[in-house]
C-alpha positions as CSV (number, residue, x, y, z in Angstrom):
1,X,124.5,161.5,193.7
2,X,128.5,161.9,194.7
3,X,127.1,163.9,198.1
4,X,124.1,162.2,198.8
5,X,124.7,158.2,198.3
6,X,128.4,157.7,198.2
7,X,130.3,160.9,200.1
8,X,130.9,158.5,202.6
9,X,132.9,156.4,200.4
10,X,134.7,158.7,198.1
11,X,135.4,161.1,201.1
12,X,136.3,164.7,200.5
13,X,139.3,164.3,197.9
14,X,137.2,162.2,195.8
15,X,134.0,164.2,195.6
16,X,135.9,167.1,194.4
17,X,137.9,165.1,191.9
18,X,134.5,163.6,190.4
19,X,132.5,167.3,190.7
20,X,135.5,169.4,188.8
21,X,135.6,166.4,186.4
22,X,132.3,166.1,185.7
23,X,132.0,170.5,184.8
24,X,134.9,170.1,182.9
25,X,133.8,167.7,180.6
26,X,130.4,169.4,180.4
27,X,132.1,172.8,180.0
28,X,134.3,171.4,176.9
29,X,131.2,169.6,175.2
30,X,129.4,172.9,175.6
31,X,132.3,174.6,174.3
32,X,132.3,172.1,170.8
33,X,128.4,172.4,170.6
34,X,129.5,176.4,169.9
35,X,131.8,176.1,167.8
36,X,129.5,173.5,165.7
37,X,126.3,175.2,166.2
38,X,127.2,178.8,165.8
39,X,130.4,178.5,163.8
40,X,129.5,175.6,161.4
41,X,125.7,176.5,161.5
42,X,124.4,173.3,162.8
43,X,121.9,173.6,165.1
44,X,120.3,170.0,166.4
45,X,117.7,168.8,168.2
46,X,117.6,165.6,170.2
47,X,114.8,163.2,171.1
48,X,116.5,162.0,174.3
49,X,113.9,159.6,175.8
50,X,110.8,159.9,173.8
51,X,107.5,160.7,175.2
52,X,107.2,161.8,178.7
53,X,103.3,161.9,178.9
54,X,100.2,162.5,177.6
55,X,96.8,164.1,178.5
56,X,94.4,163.9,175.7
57,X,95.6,165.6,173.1
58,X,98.4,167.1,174.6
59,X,102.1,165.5,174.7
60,X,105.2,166.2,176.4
61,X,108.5,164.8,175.5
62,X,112.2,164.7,176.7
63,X,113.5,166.5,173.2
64,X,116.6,169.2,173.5
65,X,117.3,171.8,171.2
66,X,120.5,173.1,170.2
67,X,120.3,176.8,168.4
68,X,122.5,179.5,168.5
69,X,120.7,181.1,172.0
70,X,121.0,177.7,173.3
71,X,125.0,177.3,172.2
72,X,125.3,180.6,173.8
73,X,124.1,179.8,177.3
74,X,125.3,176.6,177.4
75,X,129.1,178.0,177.3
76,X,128.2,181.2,179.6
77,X,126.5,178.7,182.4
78,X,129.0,175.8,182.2
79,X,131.7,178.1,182.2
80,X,130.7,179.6,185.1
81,X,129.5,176.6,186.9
82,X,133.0,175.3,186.5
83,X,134.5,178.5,187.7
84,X,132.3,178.9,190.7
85,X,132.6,174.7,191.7
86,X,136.7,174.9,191.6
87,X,136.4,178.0,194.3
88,X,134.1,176.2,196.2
89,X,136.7,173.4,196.2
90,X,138.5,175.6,198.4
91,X,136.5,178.2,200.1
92,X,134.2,175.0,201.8
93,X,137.3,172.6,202.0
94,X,136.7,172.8,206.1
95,X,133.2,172.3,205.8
96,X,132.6,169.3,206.8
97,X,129.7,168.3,204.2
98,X,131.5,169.8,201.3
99,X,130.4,166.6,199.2
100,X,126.6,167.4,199.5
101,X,127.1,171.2,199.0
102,X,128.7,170.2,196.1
103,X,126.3,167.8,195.0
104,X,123.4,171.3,195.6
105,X,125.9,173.0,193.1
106,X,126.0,170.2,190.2
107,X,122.5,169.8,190.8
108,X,121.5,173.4,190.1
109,X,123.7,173.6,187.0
110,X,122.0,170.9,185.5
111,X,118.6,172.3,186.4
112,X,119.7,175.3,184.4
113,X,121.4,173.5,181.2
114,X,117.8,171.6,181.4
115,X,115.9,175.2,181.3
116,X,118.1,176.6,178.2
117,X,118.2,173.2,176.5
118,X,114.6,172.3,176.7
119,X,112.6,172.2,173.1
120,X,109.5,173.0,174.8
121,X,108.0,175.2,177.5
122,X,106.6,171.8,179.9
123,X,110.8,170.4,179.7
124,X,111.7,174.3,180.5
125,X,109.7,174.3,183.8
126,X,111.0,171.4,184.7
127,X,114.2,173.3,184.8
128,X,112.8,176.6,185.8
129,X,111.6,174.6,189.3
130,X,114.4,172.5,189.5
131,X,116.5,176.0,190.1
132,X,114.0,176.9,192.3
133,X,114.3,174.3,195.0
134,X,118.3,174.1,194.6
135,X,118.3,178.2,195.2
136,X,116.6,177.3,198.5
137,X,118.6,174.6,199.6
138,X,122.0,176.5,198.7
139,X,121.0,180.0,200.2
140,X,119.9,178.0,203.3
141,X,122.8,175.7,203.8
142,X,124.2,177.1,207.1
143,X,120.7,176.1,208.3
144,X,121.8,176.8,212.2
145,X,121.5,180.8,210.6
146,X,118.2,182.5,211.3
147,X,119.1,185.0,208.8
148,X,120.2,182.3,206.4
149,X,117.0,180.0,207.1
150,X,114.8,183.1,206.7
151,X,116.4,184.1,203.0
152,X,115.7,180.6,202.0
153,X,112.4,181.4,202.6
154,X,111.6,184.2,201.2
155,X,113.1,183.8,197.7
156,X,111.3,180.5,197.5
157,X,107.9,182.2,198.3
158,X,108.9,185.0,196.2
159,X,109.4,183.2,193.6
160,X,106.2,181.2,194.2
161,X,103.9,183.8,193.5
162,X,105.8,184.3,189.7
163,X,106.1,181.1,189.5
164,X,102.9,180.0,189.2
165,X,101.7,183.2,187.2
166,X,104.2,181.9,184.6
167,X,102.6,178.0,184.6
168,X,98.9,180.1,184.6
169,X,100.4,181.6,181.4
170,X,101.9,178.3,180.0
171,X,98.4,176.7,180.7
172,X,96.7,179.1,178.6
173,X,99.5,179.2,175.7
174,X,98.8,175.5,175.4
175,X,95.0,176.2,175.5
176,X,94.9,178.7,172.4
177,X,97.7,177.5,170.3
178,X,97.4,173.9,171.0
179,X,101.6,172.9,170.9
180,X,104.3,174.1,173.8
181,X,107.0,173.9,171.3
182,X,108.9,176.7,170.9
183,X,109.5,176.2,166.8
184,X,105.4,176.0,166.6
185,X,104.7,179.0,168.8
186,X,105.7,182.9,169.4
187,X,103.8,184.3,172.4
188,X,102.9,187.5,170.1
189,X,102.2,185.7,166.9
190,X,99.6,187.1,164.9
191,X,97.3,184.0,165.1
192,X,97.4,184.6,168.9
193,X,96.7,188.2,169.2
194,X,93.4,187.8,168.5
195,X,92.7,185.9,171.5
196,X,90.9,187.4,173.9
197,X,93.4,186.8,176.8
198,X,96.7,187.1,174.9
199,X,97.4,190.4,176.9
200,X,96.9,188.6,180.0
201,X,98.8,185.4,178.5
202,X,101.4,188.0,177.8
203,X,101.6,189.8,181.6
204,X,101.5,186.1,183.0
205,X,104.6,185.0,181.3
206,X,106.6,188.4,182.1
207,X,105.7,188.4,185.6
208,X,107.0,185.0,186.0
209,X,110.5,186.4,183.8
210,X,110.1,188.8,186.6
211,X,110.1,186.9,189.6
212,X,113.6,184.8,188.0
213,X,115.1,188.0,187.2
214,X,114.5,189.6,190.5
215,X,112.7,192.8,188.6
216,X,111.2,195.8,190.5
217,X,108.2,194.4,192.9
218,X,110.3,191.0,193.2
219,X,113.7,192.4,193.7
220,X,113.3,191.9,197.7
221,X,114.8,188.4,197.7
222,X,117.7,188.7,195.7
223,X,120.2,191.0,198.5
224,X,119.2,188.8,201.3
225,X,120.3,185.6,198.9
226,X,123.6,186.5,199.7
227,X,123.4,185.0,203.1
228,X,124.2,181.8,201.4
229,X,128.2,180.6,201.1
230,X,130.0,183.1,198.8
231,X,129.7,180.4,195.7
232,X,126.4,180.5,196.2
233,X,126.4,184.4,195.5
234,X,128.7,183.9,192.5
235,X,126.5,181.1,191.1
236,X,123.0,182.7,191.3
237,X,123.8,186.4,190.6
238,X,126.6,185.2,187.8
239,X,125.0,183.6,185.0
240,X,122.5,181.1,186.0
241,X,119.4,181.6,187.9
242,X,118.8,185.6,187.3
243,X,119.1,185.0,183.8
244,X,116.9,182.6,183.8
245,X,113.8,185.2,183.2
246,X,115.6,187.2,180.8
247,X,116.3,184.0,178.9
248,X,112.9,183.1,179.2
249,X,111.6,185.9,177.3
250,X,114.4,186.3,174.5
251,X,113.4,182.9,174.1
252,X,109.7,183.2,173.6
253,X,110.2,186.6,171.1
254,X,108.9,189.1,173.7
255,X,110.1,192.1,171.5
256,X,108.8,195.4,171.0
257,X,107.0,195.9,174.3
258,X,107.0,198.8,176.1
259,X,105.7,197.6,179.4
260,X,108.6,195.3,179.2
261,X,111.0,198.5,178.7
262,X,109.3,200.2,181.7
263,X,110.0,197.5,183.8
264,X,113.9,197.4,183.1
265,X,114.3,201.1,183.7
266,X,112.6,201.1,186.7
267,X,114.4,198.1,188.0
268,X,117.8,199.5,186.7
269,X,116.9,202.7,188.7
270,X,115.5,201.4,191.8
271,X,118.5,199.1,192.2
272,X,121.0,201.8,191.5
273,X,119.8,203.9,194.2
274,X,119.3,201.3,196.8
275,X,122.6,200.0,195.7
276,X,124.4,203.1,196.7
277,X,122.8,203.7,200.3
278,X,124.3,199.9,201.3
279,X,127.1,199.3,203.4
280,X,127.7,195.8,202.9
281,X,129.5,195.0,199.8
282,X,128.4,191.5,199.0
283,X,124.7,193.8,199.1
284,X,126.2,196.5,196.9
285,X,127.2,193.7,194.4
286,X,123.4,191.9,194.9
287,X,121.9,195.5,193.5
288,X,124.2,195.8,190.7
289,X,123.3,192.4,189.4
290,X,119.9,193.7,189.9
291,X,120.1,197.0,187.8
292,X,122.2,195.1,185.4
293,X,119.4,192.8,184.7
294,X,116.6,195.7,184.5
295,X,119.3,197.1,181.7
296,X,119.0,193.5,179.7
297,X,114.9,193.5,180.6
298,X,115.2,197.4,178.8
299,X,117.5,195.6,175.7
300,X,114.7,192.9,175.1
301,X,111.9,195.2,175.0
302,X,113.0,197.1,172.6
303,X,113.0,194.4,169.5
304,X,114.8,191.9,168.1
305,X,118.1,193.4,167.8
306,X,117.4,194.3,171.4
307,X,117.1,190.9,172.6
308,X,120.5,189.8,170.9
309,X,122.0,193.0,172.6
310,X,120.9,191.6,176.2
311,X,121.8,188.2,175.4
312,X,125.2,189.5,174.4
313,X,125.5,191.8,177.8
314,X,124.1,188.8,180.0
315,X,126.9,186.5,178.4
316,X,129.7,189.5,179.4
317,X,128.1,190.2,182.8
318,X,127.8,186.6,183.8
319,X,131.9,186.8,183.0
320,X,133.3,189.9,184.5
């Protein structure tokens, strides 16, 4: 809103002003939903506008949910955000659309606090998408860049193809167990391995955790991101839209699956190696994130403990 309908009238000074504002008040209220939610042991959930639609029997709703996992990203990801939109402040401050870059930056941090906030899986993709199309629009920004353009490109077909393997999977989650709420439904749950397609559900779901979390196959958009502006880099390989399929899966109790584990070690170990053999350093830092995130995908496969392990080392890698 700041860079798209009034940049003109605030100017430069004053779209900074309302965008550091604006993260620093989310940043703090993430910061008291912590302390209330994991401290005090309060979790909440919030009906924020009431049904969204319906399609038979099937309902989606605006409703948030505040848990521990949630409190946990919320702090990592406006944390960051803030970090990454006060360096911005200054690394674009001769750009002369700074207010709309900014406005791309708010606008995928709120795409992300939708995605970890969301109560169910249909208020989730909303987020998951919203990410998407921001990711495009940031790593293309210098659009008068071929190699820039053609980034933008690829990790939006990329992540296409996982994409819509993970709303396939969604489809058929509704389809067995009849609810998208996360509190009525675990992906594994005895009641829904005896479907007939709950492997399949299963590989749908990961390969679209996959695509987010730039895991071996779908790894070959994630180095050539960093053709976008440096906050860009820090944003999406920091603690935001790489998490994302990580998230995904701690959230839905993947646990105990060794395909998952297989995964993460190959990632880890493909990344590693191409990581070494680069000569560009905002590359080398690109394949790091990338092995670190096969190491979290090894965590969650592993079980439950595992899963608060790799939530633990996303939180610490997001901040170092």
């Amino acid at each position: 809103f700041n860079g798209l309908l009034m940049g003109r009238y605030l100017g430069q000074r004053g779209g900074i002003v309302i965008a550091i504002s604006c993260l620093a008040v989310a940043f703090i209220s993430s910061l008291i939903i912590w302390i209330e939610v994991v401290i005090n042991g309060c979790p909440v959930s919030i009906d924020l506008w009431g049904a969204w639609f319906h399609v038979g029997s099937f309902h989606a709703s605006w409703t948030l949910n505040f848990d521990v996992l949630t409190a946990h990203m919320l702090l990592t990801v406006t944390g960051v955000s803030c970090a990454v939109h006060m360096y911005a402040c200054d690394y674009m401050r001769t750009d002369p659309h700074q207010n709309l870059f900014l406005s791309y930056l708010s606008l995928f941090t709120a795409f992300m606090l939708v995605l970890v906030a969301a109560d169910n899986l249909v208020l989730m993709l909303v987020g998951w998408e919203g990410i998407g199309v921001c990711s495009y629009l940031l790593i293309g920004y210098y659009s008068h860049r071929l190699s820039a353009v053609k980034s933008a490109q690829k990790a939006i077909l990329v992540n296409r193809v996982s994409d819509g393997m993970l709303m396939w999977g969604i489809i058929w989650v509704w389809y067995h167990l009849g609810s998208l709420e996360y509190d009525l439904l675990t992906v594994f749950s005895p009641s829904f391995a005896g479907a007939p397609l709950s492997g399949f559900v299963g590989l749908a779901i990961l390969i679209g955790a996959m695509g987010k979390s730039a895991q071996i196959l779908f790894h070959v958009w994630l180095a050539d991101a960093m053709e976008g502006p440096t906050p860009v880099s820090a944003l999406i390989h920091a603690a935001t839209l790489v998490t994302a399929g990580v998230y995904l899966l701690v959230r839905l109790h993947i646990h105990d699956d060794y395909f998952v584990v297989l995964v993460g070690a190959l990632t880890a170990f493909m990344a590693g190696v191409f990581g070494a053999h680069q000569a560009d350093l905002k590359r080398v830092i690109a394949f790091s994130t990338c092995s670190q995130l096969g190491y979290m995908m090894v965590s969650v496969g592993l079980g439950e403990i595992g899963g608060e392990a790799s939530m633990g080392h996303l939180m610490t890698h997001a901040s170092f």
